[in-house]
Structures are given as structure tokens and as C-alpha cells.
C-alpha positions in Angstrom: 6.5 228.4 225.7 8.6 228.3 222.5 8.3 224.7 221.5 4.9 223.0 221.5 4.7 219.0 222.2 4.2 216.5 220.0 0.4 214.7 220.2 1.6 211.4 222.2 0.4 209.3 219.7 -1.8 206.0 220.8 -0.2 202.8 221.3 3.6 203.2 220.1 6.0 200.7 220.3 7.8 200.4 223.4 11.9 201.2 222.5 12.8 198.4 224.7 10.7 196.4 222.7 13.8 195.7 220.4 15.8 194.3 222.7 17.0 190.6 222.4 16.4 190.4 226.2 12.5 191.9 225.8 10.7 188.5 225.3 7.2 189.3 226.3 4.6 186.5 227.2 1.3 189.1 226.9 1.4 192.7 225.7 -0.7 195.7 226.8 -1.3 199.4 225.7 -1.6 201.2 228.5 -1.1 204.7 228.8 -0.6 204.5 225.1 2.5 202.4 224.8 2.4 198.9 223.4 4.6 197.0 226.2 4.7 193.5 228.4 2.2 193.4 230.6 4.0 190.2 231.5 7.7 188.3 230.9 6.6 185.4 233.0 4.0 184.4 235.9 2.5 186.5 237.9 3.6 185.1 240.8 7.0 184.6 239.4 7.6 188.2 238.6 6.0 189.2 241.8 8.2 187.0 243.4 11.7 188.7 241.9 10.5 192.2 242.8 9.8 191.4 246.1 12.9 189.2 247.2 15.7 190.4 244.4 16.0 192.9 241.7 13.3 193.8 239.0 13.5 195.4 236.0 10.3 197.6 234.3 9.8 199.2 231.0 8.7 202.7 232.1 8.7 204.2 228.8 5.3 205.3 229.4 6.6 208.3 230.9 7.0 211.9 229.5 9.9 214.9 230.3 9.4 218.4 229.8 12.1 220.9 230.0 12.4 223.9 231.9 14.7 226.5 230.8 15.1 230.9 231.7 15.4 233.0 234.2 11.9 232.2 235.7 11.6 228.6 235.7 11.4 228.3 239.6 9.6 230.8 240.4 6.8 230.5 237.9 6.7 226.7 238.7 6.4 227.0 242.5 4.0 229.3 241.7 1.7 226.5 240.2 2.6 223.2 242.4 2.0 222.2 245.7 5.7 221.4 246.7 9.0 223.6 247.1 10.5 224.2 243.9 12.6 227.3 244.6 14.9 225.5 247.4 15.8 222.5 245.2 19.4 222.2 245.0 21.2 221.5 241.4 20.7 217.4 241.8 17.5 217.0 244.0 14.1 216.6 243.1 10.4 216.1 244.6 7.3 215.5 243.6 3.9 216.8 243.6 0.3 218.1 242.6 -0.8 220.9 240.3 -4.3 221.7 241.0 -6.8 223.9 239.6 -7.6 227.0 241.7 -10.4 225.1 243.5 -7.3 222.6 244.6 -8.5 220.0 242.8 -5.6 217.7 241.5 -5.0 218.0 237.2 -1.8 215.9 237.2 1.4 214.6 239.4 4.3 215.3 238.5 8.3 215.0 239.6 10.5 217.6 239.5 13.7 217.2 238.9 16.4 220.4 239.7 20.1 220.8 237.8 21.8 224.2 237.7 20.2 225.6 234.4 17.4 223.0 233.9 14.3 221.7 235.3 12.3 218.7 234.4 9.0 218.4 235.1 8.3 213.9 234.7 4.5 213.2 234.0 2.5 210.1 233.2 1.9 209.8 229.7 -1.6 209.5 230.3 -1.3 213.6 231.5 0.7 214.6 228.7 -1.9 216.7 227.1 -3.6 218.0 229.9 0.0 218.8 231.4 1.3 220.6 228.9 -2.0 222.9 227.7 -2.5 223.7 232.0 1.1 225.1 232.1 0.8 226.8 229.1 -2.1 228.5 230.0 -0.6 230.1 232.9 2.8 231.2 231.1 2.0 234.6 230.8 5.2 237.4 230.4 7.8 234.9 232.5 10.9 233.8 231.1 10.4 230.4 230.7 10.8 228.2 228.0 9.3 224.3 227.8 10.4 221.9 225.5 8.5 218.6 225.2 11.8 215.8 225.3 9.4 213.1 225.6 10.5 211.9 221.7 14.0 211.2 222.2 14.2 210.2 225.6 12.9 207.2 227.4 13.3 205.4 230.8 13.5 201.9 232.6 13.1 201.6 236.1 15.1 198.4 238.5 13.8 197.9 241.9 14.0 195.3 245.1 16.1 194.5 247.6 18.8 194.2 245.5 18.3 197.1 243.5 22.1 198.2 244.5 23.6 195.8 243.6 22.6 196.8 239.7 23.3 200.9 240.5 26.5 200.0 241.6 27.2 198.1 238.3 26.1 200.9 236.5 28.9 203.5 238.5 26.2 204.7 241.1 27.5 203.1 244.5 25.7 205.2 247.1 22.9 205.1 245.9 20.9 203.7 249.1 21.8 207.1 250.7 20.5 209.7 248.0 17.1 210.9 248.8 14.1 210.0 247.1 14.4 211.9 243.2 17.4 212.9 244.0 19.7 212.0 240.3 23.3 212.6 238.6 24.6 211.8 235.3 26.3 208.7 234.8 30.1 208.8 234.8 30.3 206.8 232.5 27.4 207.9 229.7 26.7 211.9 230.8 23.6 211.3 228.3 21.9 208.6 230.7 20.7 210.3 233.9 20.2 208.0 237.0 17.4 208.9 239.4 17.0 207.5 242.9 13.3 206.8 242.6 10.6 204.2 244.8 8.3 203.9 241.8 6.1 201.0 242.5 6.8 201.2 246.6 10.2 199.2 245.9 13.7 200.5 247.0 14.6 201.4 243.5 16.3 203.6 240.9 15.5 205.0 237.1 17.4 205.9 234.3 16.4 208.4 231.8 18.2 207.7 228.8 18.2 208.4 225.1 15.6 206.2 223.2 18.1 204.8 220.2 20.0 203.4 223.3 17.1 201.7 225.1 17.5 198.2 223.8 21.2 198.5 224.7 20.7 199.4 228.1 17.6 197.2 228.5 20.3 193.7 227.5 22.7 195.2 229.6 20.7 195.5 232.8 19.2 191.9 232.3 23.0 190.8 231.8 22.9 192.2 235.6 20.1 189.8 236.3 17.4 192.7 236.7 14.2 190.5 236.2 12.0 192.1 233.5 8.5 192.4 234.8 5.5 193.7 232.8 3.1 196.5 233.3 0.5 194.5 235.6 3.3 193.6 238.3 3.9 196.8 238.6 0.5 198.0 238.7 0.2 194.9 241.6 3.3 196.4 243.6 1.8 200.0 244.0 -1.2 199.6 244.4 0.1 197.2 247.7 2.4 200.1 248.8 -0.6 202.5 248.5 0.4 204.4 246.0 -2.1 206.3 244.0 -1.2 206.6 240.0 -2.3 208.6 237.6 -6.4 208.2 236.0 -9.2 207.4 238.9 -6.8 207.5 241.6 -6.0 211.3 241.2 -8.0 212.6 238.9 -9.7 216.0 240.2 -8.9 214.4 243.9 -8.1 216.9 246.4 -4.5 216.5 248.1 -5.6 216.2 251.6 -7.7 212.8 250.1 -5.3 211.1 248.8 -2.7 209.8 251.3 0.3 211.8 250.0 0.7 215.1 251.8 3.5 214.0 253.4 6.0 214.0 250.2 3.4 215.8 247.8 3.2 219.4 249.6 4.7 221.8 251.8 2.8 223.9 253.9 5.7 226.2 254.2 5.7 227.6 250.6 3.6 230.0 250.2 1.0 231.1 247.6 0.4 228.6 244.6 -2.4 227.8 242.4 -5.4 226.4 244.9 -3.2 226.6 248.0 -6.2 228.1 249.7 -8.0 225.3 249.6 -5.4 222.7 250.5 -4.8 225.2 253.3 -8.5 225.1 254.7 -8.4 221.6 254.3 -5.5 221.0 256.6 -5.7 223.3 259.1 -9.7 222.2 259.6 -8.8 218.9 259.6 -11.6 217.7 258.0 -12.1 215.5 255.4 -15.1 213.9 253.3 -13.1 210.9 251.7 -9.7 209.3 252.6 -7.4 207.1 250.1 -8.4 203.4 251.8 -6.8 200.0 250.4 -8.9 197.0 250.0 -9.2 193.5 249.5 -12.1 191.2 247.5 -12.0 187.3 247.4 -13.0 187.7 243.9 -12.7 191.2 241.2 -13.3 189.5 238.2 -15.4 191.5 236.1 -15.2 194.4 238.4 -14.6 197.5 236.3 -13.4 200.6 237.9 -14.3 203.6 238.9 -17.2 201.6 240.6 -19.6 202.5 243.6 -18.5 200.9 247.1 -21.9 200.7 249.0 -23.1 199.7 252.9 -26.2 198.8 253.4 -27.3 199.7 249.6 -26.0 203.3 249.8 -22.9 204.5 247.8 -20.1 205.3 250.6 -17.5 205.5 248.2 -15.3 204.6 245.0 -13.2 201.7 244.0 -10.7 203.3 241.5 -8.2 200.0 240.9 -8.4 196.7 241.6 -5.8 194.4 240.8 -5.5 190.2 241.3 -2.5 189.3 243.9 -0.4 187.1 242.2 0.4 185.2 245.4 -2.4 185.8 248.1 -5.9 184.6 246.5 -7.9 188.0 246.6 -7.6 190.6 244.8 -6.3 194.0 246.5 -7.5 197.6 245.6 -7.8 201.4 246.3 -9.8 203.6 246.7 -11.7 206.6 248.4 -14.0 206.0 251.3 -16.1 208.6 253.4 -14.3 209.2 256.8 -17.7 208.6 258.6 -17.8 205.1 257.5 -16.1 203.1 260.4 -18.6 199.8 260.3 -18.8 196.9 257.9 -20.2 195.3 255.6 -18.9 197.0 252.6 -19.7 196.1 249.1 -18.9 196.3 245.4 -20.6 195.1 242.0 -23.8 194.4 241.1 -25.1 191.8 242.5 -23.3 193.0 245.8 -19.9 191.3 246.5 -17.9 191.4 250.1 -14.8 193.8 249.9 -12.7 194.4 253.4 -11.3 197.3 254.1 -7.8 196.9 254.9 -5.3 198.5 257.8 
């Protein structure tokens, strides 16, 4: 590795956040970005995601690039999904594990003809960067932290095409999940076809002196901007694990994802064995569950679920449904646990288990 990353300081600035169109009514520094955690109600931001066109600050993300001879090989050596058959133009995503298959990070990949980009949740920045470096031994492979100069916003909803086509992208319903092109019209702004928060959607990755630019522009589209907890709301109702309780050290198999995450086809790569064993036994201690509680408030996670007073499993988010009146969540429950009650807290609340 020939360029080291920058520390991701705490808490910077969002770049949107200078926007004339970036009017926050509450603010939140998650994953170490000061951004809206809300633009207007819940229920109203909720609302536009689900029946039109949303638009999220996503600059919470981070980009690492790939360049030599060896980038493919020495990086399909160390995820869980295909890296050497990705076309220039395609992407997927993924786990890198530690050698007892235990999940470290999740990633994207994204393929062009001299480049790959690995995406990562800021939160993983560190952790993502030192666990690659560690395994970089004589490959040709260079990794260049981009994560100061570029940034992203994501749109998504039904009418998410409507804004790709505005922005020169007018197939994009039929790429494939991560699959991305330069825009015709900026080369420096790459547009990826990306489900995000379990919306039809699309990103673009984009230098960071043009984010408020682009951030006007797209709510001149009428993209709705909606903060960090809407979004939070959206995946963890499409059962989508993100990164921090949800993955970290999980196995694959647990987690609800093999489907798009791994391919059993591969070959050798840094705890395959175990992902292997997993699968082909078909046997599993804990499964990725979603559930519902009348009332979370005050409910901190990670946090026990019990039956009957004995700990069954973990809660690992839990957010409030802007519409419904519960609160919906996920987390990991043993597979032997078929019966009810469950519960949460102390003292004990109610929490369902949802299909």
C-alpha cells in the first residue's frame, strides 16, 4: 500500500451541509459526520421515500482505490464475493471476514478497466483499511484512501428515474444492482445503480467542492431531502443489516445476505472454510429476525431478547415507525426458538417477532 488514509476525523461537517437547499430541522453525528437526521416529519419524509423520490446525504461513506496488476486477484483472495469476473462497469458487494469467518466489514466493489473501488461505511474506515493492509504482502497493489475529495448522495423511491434520467442516465431501471458509468455530462461524477435503504434507487459519487451544487440541483428535481433516521427507518424495514451491531463479527450464513454477499463458486478466500461448513451443514445457531415493540423508548441496543427469563438472543437496532405506532427492529435470534413470548428491557417488555 503506497498511500496511507487519513484518520476520519469525528464529527465533520457534512459537504452538503452548504447547500441553500440543506435546511435541516435536527442534526446528528453519526458515523462521524455532522448531518440531518431530519428535513421534516417523520412521517412526512417517510412518506416521500415510499410513494415518490427521496434524496439522502450519504456522505458518511468512504472509497478506497485499487490500482496494479494484482488488484483482483489479491482482493478475491480476501472477500466472500466474485471479484475476478467483474466486468469494467459492474460491481457487488460483500463480507471480509477473519480466518475464523467472522465478518470485519462490508463492503462494495465497484470494477472499471484499470480501477477498483472498494465503498465502506465510515464507521469501518480504520478497521478496513489496517485488515487489508495487513494482508498486502509482495502483490502489486496500490490503495489510495479517496475518501477526502470525494463524497456521495443517494435518491431513491418510485420515482427514482425520473431524477436519473434528468441527470443523463435513462436506463437506469435495467442496470443491475452496483452496476455504475460516468456521467456524460460531468465524467468526474460517477452514477451507481444502488438499493441503499431497500428503495429502487441510484448514487452518485462526486467530488466534494461540488456537493452543494449537485445537492440544489437534485432538489430543483424535486428529490425530497430526508435525514439520517429515515433512512435508518427504511432499511431496517427492508431487512437490511448496516454496519456496527448488525454485522459486527456476525458470521455470513447469520445474517440474511448470502444471497448477494457470497458466492459459493469462488474458491479459496480468507475464512471460506468456515462459511463453507456452515452452508453445506445447514446449520445455524442464530438467524437475522426483524421485530416489532409497541413501545422502544429507552431501549438501548445491543440488548438481550429473553423467553421465559433466559437470553435467546440480541436486539441490535430499533427504530420508531414514523407511520405505524410500534417501533420495528433487527436482530439475531436462536433458530431453536419457534414459541412466544419474547421479551426485551428490564423490566421485561413484549416484542413480536415478525414474518
Amino acid at each position: 500500500m503506497t498511500t496511507s488514509p487519513d484518520a476520519s476525523p469525528a464529527h465533520d461537517a457534512s459537504p452538503f451541509a452548504h447547500a441553500d437547499g440543506y435546511r435541516a430541522q435536527q442534526m446528528t453525528a453519526d458515523h462521524g459526520i455532522s448531518a440531518a437526521a431530519y428535513f421534516d416529519t417523520p412521517a412526512a419524509e417517510y412518506g416521500a421515500a415510499r410513494e415518490d423520490v427521496a434524496l439522502f446525504d450519504r456522505s458518511y461513506r468512504c472509497l478506497f482505490k485499487l490500482s496494479g496488476a494484482d488488484r483482483a486477484t489479491w482482493l478475491h483472495n480476501l472477500v466472500t464475493n466474485a471479484v475476478t469476473t467483474l466486468d469494467a462497469g459492474a460491481g457487488n458487494y460483500a463480507f471480509a471476514c477473519d480466518v475464523k469467518g467472522r465478518i470485519q466489514f462490508d463492503l462494495n466493489i465497484l470494477s472499471d478497466k484499470d480501477t477498483l473501488w472498494i465503498d465502506v461505511d465510515r464507521a469501518y474506515h480504520e478497521r478496513a483499511w489496517k485488515h487489508l493492509d495487513l494482508y498486502h504482502i509482495t502483490e502489486d497493489v496500490d490503495m489510495t484512501d479517496l475518501t477526502p475529495s470525494l463524497t456521495r448522495l443517494g435518491v431513491g423511491g418510485p420515482g427514482f428515474e425520473r431524477v436519473a434520467a434528468a441527470v443523463g442516465v435513462e436506463n437506469a431501471v435495467a442496470m443491475p444492482d452496483l452496476g455504475h458509468t460516468p456521467l456524460r455530462s460531468d465524467p468526474t461524477v460517477r452514477f451507481v445503480r444502488h438499493d441503499f435503504a431497500g428503495l429502487s434507487g441510484f448514487e452518485l459519487i462526486l467530488p466534494a467542492t461540488d456537493a452543494a451544487r449537485w445537492w440544489d440541483q437534485l432538489t430543483a428535481l424535486n428529490a425530497k431531502p430526508v435525514g439520517a433516521a429515515t433512512a435508518q427507518t427504511l432499511r431496517v424495514a427492508a431487512g437490511i443489516p448496516w454496519p456496527g451491531p448488525d454485522l459486527d463479527h456476525i458470521l455470513p450464513a447469520e445474517t440474511d445476505q448470502l444471497e448477494r454477499a457470497v458466492s459459493f463458486h469462488k474458491g479459496c478466500y480468507l475464512g471460506q472454510e468456515v462459511v463453507e461448513r456452515m452452508r453445506s451443514r445447514g446449520a445455524l445457531a442464530r438467524r437475522l429476525a426483524r421485530f416489532s415493540i409497541p413501545d422502544g423508548d429507552g431501549i438501548d441496543c445491543p440488548t438481550p431478547i429473553t423467553q421465559e427469563g433466559k437470553r435467546v438472543g440480541t436486539l441490535t437496532s430499533l427504530v420508531p415507525h414514523p407511520v405505524d405506532r410500534k417501533w420495528i427492529g433487527l436482530g439475531y435470534l436462536r433458530t431453536t426458538v419457534t414459541d412466544e413470548p419474547l421479551a426485551v428491557a428490564d423490566p421485561p417488555r413484549a416484542i413480536v417477532r415478525d414474518a
